[in-house]
C-alpha positions as CSV (number, residue, x, y, z in Angstrom):
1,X,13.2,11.1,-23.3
2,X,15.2,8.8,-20.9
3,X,13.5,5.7,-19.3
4,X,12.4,7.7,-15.5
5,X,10.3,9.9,-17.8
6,X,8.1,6.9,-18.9
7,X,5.4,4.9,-17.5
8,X,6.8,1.5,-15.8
9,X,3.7,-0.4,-17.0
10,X,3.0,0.4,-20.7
11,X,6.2,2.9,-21.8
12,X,4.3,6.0,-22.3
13,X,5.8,9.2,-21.9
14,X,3.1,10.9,-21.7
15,X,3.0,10.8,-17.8
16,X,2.1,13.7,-15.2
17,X,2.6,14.4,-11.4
18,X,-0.4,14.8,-9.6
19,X,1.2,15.4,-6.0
20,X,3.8,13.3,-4.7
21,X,2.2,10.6,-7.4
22,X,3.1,9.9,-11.0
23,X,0.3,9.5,-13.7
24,X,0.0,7.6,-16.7
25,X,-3.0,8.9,-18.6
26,X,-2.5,5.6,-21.5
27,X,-3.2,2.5,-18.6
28,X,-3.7,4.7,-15.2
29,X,-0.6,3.4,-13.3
30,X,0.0,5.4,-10.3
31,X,3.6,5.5,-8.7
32,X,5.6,7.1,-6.1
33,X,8.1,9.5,-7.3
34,X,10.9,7.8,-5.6
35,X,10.2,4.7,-7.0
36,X,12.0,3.2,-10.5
37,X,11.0,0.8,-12.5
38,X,12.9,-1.5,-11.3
39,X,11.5,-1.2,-7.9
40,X,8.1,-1.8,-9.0
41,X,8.9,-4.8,-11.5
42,X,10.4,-6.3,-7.9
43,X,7.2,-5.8,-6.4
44,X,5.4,-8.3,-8.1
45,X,6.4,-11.2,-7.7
46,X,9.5,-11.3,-4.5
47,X,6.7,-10.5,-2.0
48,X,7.4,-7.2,-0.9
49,X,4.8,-4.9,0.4
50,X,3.5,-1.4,0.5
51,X,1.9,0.7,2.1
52,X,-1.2,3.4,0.5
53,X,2.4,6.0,-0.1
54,X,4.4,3.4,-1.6
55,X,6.8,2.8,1.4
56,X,7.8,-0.8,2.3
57,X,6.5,-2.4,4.7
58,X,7.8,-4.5,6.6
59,X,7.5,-7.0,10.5
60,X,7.0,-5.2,13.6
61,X,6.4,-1.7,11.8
62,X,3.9,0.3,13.7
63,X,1.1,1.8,10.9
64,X,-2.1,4.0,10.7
65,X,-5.3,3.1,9.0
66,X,-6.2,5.6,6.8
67,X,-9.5,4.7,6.5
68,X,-12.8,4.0,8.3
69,X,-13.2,0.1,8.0
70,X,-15.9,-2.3,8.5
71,X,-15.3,-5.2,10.5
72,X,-16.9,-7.5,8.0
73,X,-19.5,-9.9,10.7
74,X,-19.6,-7.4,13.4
75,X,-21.1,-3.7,13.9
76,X,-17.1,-2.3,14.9
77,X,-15.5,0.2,12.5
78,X,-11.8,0.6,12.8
79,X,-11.5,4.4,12.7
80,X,-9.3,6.3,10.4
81,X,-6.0,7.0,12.2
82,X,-6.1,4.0,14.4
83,X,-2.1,3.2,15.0
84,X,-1.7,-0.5,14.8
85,X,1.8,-1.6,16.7
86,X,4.2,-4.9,15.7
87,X,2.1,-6.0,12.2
88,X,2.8,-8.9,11.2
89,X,3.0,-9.7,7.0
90,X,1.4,-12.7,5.9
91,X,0.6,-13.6,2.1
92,X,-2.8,-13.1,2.0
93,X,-4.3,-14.6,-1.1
94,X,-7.7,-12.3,-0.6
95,X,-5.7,-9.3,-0.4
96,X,-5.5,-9.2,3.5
97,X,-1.5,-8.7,3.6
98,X,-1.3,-7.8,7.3
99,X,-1.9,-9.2,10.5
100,X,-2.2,-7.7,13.6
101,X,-4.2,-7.1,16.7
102,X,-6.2,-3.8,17.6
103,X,-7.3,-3.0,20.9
104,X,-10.9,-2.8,21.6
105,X,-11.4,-5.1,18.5
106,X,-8.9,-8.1,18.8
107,X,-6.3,-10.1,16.3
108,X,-8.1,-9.1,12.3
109,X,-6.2,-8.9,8.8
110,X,-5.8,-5.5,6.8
111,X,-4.9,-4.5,3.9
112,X,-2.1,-2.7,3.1
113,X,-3.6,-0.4,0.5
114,X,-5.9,1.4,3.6
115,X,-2.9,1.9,5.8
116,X,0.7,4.4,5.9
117,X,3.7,3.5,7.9
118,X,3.9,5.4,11.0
């Protein structure tokens, strides 16, 4: 079996697609089918960021959250499909990778694992 039939993290070749995702059943690795293994070993460490579909991200993109999220000291929600104009990317050691201002709430931090690229 060549190397795109295996799993980037572990090597098995035992994977699956479940939608537009690949599976690995051995370690659970999830990865966009247009995405190689070299693309994903970049991830790591050269600070490149993406989005819940796997699409870079990058400064002054215009996303959508893609889920309801709590404004952690406040009673404001960010509502799912909120589109979030000229993000900003920051290395957010807490997992808070973008910032950004949205109306009605002000300047906050996401993360890009509850957002898509518009």
């Amino acid at each position: 079996m060549s190397d795109e039939h295996k799993c980037p993290q572990c090597g098995c070749e035992h994977i699956y697609q479940d939608g537009g995702l690949w599976v690995c059943p051995e370690c659970a690795h999830e990865w966009n089918e247009f995405s190689t293994s070299a693309t994903d070993a970049d991830a790591g460490g050269s600070g490149v960021i993406h989005d819940a579909n796997g699409n870079v991200l990058a400064d002054g993109d215009t996303i959508t959250v893609t889920k309801d999220l709590k404004v952690k000291g406040s009673s404001l929600v960010v509502k799912s499909g909120t589109k979030v104009k000229n993000i900003k990317l920051v290395d957010g050691t807490d997992g808070h990778n973008i910032a950004c201002k949205i109306s009605g709430i002000g300047a906050m931090n996401l993360k890009s694992e509850f957002v898509k690229k518009s």
